[in-house]
C-alpha positions as CSV (number, residue, x, y, z in Angstrom):
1,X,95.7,113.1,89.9
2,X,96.5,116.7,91.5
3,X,100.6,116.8,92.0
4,X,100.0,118.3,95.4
5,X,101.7,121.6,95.4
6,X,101.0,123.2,98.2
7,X,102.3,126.3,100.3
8,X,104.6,125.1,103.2
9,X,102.7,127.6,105.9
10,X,99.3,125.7,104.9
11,X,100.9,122.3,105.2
12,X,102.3,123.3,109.2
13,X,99.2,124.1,110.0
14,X,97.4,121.0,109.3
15,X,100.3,118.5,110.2
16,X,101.8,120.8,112.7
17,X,103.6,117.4,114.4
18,X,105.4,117.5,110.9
19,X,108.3,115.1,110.6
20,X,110.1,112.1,109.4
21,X,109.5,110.3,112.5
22,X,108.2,107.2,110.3
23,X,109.9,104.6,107.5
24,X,109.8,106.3,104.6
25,X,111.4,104.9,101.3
26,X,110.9,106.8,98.0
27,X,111.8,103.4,96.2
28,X,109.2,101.6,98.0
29,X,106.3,103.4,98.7
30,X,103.6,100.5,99.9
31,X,103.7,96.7,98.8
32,X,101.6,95.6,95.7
33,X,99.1,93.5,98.3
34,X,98.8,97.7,100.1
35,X,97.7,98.8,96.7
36,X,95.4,95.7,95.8
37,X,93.4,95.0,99.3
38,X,93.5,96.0,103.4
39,X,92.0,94.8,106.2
40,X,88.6,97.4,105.2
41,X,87.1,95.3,103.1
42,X,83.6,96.9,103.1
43,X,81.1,99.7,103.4
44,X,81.0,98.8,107.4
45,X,84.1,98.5,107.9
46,X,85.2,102.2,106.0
47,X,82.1,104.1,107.7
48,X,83.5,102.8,111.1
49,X,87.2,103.9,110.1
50,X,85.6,107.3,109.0
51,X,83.6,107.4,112.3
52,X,86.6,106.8,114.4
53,X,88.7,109.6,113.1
54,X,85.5,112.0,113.0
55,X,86.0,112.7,109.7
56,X,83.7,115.0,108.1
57,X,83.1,111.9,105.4
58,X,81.3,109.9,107.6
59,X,78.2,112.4,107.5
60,X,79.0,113.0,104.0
61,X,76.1,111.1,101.2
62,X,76.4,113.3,97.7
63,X,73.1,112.4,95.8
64,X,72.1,110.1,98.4
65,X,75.1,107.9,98.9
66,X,77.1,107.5,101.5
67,X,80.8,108.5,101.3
68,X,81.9,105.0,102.6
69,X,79.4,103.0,100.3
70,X,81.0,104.8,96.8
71,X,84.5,104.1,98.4
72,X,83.7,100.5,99.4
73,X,82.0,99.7,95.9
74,X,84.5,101.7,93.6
75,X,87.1,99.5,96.1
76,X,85.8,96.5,95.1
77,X,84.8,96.5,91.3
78,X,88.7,97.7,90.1
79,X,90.2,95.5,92.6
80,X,91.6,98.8,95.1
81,X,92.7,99.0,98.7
82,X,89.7,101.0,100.5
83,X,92.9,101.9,102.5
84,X,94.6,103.0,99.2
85,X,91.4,105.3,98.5
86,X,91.1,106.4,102.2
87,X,95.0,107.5,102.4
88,X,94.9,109.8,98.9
89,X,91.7,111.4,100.0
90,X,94.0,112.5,103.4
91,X,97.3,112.9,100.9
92,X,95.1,115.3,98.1
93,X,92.4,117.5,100.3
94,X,92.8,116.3,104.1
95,X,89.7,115.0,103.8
96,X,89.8,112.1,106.5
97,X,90.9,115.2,108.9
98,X,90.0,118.0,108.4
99,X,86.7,119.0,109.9
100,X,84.6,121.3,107.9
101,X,86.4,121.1,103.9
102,X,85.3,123.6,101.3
103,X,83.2,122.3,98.5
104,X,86.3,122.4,96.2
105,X,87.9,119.7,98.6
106,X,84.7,117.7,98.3
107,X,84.4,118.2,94.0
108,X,88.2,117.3,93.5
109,X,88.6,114.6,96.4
110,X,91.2,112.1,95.1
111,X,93.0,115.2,92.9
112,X,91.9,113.6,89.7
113,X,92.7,115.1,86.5
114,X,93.9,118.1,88.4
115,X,97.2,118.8,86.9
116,X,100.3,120.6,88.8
117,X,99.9,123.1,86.3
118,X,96.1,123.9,87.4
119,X,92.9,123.7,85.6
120,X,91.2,120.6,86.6
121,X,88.8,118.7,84.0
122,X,85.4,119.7,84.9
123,X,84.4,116.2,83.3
124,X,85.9,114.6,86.9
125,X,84.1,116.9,89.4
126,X,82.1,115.7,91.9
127,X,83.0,112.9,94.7
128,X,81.9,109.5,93.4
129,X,83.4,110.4,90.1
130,X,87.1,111.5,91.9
131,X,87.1,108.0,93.7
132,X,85.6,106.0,90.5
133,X,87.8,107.8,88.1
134,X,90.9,107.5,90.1
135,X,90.6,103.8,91.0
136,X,89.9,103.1,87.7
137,X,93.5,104.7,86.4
138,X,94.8,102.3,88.7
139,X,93.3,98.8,87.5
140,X,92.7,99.9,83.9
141,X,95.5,102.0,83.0
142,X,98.3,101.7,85.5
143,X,97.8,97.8,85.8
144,X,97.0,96.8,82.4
145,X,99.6,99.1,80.4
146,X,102.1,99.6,83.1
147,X,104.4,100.1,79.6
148,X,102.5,103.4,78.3
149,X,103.3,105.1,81.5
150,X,106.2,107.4,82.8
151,X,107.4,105.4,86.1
152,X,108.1,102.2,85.7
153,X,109.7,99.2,87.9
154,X,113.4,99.4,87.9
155,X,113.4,102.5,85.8
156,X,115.1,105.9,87.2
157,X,112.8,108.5,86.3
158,X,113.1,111.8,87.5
159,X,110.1,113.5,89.5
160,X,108.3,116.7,89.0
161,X,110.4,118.0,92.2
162,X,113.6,116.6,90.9
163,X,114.3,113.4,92.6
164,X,115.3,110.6,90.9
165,X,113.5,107.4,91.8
166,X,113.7,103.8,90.8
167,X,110.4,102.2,92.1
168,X,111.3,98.8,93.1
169,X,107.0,97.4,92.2
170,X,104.4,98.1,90.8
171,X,102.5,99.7,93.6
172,X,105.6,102.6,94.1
173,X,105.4,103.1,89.9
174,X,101.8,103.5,90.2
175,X,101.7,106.1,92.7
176,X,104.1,108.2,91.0
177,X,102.6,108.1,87.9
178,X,99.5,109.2,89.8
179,X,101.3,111.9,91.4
180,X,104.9,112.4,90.4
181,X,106.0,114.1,93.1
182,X,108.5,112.9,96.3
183,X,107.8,115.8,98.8
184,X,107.7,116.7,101.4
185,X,105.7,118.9,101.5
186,X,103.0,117.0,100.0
187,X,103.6,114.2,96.7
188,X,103.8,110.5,98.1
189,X,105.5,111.7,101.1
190,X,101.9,112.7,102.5
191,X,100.6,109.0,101.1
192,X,103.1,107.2,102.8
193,X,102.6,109.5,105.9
194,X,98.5,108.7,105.9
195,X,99.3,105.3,105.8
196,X,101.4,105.5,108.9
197,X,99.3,107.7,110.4
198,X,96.2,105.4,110.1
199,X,98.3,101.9,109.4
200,X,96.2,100.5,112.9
201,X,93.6,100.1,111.0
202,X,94.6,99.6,107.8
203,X,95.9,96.0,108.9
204,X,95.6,93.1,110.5
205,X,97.8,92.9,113.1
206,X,99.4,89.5,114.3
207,X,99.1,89.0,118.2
208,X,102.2,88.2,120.1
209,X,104.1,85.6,118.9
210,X,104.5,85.0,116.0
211,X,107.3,85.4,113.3
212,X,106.8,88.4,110.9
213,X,108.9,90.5,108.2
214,X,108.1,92.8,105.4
215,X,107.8,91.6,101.8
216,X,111.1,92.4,100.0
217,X,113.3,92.6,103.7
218,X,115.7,89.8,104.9
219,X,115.0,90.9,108.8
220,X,112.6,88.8,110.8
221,X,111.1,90.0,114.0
222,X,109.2,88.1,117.0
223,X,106.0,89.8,117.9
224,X,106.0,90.1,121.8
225,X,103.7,91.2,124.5
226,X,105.1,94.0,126.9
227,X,103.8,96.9,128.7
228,X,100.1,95.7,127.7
229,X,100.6,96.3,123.9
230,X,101.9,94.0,120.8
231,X,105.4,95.5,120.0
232,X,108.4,94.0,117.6
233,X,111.6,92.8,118.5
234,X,114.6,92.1,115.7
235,X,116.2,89.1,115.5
236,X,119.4,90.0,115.3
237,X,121.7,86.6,115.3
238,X,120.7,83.6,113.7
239,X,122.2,81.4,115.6
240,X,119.7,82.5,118.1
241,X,116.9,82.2,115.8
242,X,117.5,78.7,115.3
243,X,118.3,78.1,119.2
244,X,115.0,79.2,119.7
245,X,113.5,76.6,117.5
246,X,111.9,79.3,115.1
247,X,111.8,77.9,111.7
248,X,111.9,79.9,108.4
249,X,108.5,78.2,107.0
250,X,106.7,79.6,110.0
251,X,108.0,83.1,109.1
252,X,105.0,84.9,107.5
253,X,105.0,88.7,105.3
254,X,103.2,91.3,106.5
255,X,102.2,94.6,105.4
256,X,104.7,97.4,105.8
257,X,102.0,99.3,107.8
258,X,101.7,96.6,110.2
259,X,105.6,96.1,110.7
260,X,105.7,100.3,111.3
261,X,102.7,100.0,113.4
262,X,104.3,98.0,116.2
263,X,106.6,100.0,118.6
264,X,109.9,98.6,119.4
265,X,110.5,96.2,122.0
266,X,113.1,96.3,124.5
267,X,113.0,92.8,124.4
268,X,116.1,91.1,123.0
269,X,115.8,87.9,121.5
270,X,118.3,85.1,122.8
271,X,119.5,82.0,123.6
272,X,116.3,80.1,125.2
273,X,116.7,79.8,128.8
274,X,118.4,76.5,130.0
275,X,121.0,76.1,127.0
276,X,124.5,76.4,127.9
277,X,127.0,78.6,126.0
278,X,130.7,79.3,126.3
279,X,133.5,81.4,124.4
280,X,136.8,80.9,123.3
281,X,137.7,80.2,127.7
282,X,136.9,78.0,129.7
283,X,134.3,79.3,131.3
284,X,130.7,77.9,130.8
285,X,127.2,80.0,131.3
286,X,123.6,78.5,131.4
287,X,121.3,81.2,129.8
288,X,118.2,82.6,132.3
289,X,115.8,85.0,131.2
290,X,118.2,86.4,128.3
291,X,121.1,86.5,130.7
292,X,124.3,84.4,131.0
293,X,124.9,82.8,134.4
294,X,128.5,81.4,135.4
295,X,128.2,78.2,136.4
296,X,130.5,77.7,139.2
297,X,131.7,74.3,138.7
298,X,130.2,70.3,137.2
299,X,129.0,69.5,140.2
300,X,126.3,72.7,140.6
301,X,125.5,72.0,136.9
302,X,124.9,68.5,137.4
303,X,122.7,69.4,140.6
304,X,120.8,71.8,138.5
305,X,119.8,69.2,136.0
306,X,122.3,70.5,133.3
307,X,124.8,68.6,130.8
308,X,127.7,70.1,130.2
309,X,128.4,68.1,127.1
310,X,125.3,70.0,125.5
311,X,127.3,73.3,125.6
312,X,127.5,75.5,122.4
313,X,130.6,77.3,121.8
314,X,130.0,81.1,120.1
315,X,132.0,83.6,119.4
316,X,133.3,86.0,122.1
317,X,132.3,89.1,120.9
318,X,128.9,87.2,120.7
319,X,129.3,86.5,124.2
320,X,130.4,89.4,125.8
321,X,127.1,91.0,124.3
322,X,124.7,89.0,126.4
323,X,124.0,90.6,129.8
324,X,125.7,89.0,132.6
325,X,123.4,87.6,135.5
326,X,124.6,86.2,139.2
327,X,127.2,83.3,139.2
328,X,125.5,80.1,140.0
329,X,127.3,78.5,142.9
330,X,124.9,76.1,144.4
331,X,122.4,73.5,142.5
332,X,119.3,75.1,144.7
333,X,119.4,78.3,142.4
334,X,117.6,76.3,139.5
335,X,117.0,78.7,136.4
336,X,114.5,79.7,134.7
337,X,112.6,77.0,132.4
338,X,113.1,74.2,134.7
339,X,110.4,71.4,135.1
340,X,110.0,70.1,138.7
341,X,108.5,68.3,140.5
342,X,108.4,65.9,144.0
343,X,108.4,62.1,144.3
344,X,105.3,62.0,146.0
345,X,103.2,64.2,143.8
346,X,102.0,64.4,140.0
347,X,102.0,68.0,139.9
348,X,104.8,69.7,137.6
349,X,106.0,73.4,138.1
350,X,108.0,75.6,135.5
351,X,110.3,77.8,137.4
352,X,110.3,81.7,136.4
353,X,112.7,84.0,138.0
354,X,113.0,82.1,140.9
355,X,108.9,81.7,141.4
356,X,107.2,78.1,140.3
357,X,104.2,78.0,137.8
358,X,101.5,75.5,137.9
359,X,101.2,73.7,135.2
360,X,97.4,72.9,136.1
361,X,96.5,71.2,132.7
362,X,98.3,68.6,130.8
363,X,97.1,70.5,127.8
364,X,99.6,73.1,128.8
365,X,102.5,70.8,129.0
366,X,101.7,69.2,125.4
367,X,101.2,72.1,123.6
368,X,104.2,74.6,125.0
369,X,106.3,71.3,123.5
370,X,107.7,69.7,127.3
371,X,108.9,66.8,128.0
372,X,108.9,64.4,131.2
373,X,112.3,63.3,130.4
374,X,113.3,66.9,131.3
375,X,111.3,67.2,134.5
376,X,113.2,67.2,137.8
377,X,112.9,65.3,140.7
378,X,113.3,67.3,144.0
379,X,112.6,67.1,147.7
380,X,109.2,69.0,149.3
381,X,111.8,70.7,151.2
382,X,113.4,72.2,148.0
383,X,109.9,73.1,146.5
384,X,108.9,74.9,149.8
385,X,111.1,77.2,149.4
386,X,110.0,78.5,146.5
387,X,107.8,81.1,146.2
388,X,104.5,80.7,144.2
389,X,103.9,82.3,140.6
390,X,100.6,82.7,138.7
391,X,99.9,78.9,136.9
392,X,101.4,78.2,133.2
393,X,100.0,79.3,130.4
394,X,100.2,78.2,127.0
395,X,103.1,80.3,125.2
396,X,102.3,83.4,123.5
397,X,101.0,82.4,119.7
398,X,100.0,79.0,120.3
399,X,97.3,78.0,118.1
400,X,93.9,75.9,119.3
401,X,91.0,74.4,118.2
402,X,89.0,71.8,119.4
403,X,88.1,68.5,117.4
404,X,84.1,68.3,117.8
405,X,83.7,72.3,117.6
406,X,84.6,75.2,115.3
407,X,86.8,78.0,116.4
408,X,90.2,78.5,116.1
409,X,91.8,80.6,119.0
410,X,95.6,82.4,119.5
411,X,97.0,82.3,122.9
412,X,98.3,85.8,123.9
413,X,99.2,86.7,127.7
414,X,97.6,84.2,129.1
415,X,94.5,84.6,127.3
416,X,92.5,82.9,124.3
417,X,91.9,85.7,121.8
418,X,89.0,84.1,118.9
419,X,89.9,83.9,115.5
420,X,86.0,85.2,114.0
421,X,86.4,84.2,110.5
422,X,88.5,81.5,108.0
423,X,89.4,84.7,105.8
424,X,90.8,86.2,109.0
425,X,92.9,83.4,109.5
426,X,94.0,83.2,106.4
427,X,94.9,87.0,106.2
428,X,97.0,86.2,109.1
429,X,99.0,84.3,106.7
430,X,98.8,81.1,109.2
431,X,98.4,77.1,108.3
432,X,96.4,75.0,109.6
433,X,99.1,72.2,110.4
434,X,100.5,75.2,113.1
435,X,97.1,74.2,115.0
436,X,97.2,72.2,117.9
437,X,93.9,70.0,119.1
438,X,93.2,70.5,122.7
439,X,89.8,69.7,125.0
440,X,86.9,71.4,124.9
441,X,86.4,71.8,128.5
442,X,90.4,73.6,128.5
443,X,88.9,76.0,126.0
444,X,85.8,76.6,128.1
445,X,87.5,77.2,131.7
446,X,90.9,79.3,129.7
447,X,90.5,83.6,129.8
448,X,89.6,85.3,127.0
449,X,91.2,88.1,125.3
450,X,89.5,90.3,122.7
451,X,88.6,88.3,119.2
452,X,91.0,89.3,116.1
453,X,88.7,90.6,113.1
């Protein structure tokens, strides 16, 4: 369990990006589930981690062994994160990195029994018995007599670099009392770091969607799909939350390095378009496409398929920090969210900044949750004259499966992405009363997106 002391100049040159440009919380260094399991679960899955990073490891058998098989296996017999293995290899020797290490590296991997004050025991040299020995501390020492050690949970202790830390788990007391040492440079600093660093493959991400937040954190976040990427976006207002429909049992934990992992979105969650809103005046606003639009008097409201006695009253400095959109002055401007449709035909259209979606399949409508008592009547005259958007999909985290056949599959951006496996499902942290029963031929004839592993 080296202390990682290490010379600043050698530590700029292999992280020359150096900074604190990630979440960092001496208190809380990774979440108990962090320390206990990740989404590498076996020898496959660490060789192609290694691989991808063209780590030196992934070449690497001592006495005929691969480096990912001893990692895997010691992983799995004293119930480890692989990840957990994977980001102390990086944090003590740089050895998921760095391209040709030293032997000395290799024979003192996971800075076992290599005290701060030097002279390692040569009883721990040698790589399978740095990443036996050290993930053995963990479930037989650290997890069985968490009392006969230094750190403890909820106990200030002070580090070998002088900080005083209170870990608020078990994972965070572990880790010190493995290396007791903050940093930077080096100490868990560099751990936490790693686990940023490689967190995209250290978890299973949750596709756009869905409701996540961090174990031991009040705020929730709505995973959303912009600029062709997953990102998060706080929810910052509760009474939004609930406007939304979101409920609190669909909220699900995840894995700090998933939460860091997702780049901010510039998306701002609000009041769902169609609901009507007003402050402390007179004044009343239909909400379209996160913005408030005046509406210019009951009579455009009522042509626009609104009720003004379903207006919400918030607070003003709540209103004044929703973006203002154009007034709506006539009932032809209909906003975004409407269901129309003409007398003479069965087909139903969701308008979308001003353009009218398809809704091609009936599975569509049922699942996103419409109703015909909402859908609006209007002339062929009135529908000309909008123009045409790309058909309705099925909202973003919407979860399928068909009666007769197995799969289960997440709608994402217009496309089905495969769930492959039960366990990956229920890593996902999702229930199968969220799933919705839909046709096989709308499964068959719907894109796909890339299968979640």
């Amino acid at each position: 369990m080296k202390y990682f002391i290490i010379f600043v100049c050698i530590f700029a040159l292999i992280f020359p990006a150096f900074t604190k440009a990630f979440s960092f919380d001496k208190n809380y260094l990774m979440s108990d589930d962090e320390l206990n399991s990740c989404n590498i679960k076996d020898e496959s899955h660490v060789q192609k981690f290694l691989e991808e990073k063209g780590s030196f490891l992934a070449s690497y058998s001592p006495d005929g062994q691969s480096a990912a098989r001893i990692i895997a296996r010691e992983a799995e017999h004293y119930n480890v994160s692989a990840c957990w293995i994977l980001a102390t290899l990086q944090k003590e020797q740089s050895l998921i990195t760095i391209k040709d290490p030293e032997q000395g590296r290799l024979d003192w991997a996971m800075g076992y029994a290599c005290p701060s004050g030097g002279g390692c025991n040569p009883k721990y040299k040698g790589f399978e018995k740095q990443v036996r020995s050290a993930s053995a501390q963990i479930e037989e020492g650290y997890r069985q007599n968490p009392e006969n050690y230094t750190f403890q949970v909820g106990k200030e202790t002070k580090t070998e670099d002088g900080e005083i830390v209170k870990p608020k788990n078990f994972a965070t007391a572990a880790n010190y009392n493995y290396t007791p040492v903050v940093g930077p440079p080096g100490g868990n600093y560099l751990l936490v770091k790693a686990w940023s660093d490689f967190g995209g493959a250290f978890v299973l991400k949750h596709p756009a969607g869905f409701l996540i937040k961090r174990q031991g954190s009040g705020a929730i976040y709505l995973t959303v799909y912009e600029d062709d990427q997953v990102k998060k976006s706080l929810i910052t207002n509760l009474n939004t939350f609930k406007a939304q429909g979101f409920s609190m049992g669909k909220v699900i934990t995840v894995a700090k390095a998933e939460l860091d992992s997702l780049p901010n979105s510039i998306i701002k969650i609000s009041y769902p378009d169609g609901m009507l809103i007003k402050g402390s005046g007179t004044a009343i606003y239909a909400m379209d496409q996160g913005r408030r639009r005046h509406i210019a008097s009951p009579q455009v409201a009522k042509q626009v398929g609104l009720s003004l006695q379903k207006t919400k009253k918030i607070s003003d400095a709540e209103l004044t920090e929703i973006p203002g959109g154009p007034k709506l002055s006539n009932g032809s401007q209909k906003i975004s969210g409407t269901l129309v449709k003409t007398k003479n035909s069965s087909a139903i259209y969701y308008v979308e900044n001003g353009k009218l979606r398809h809704i091609t399949d009936m599975t569509v409508f049922k699942a996103n949750n419409y109703s015909f008592n909402d859908v609006e009547i209007i002339s062929d005259q009135e529908l000309k004259s909008f123009k045409a958007g790309a058909s309705m999909s099925l909202k973003d985290g919407t979860i399928i499966k068909n009666k007769e056949k197995p799969g289960i599959y997440i709608s994402e951006n217009g496309r089905l992405k495969l769930v492959r496996s039960m366990n990956t499902f229920k890593n996902l942290g999702l229930q199968m009363g969220w799933v919705k029963t839909v046709s096989q031929k709308f499964i068959d004839i719907s894109p796909r997106g890339e299968g979640i592993n």
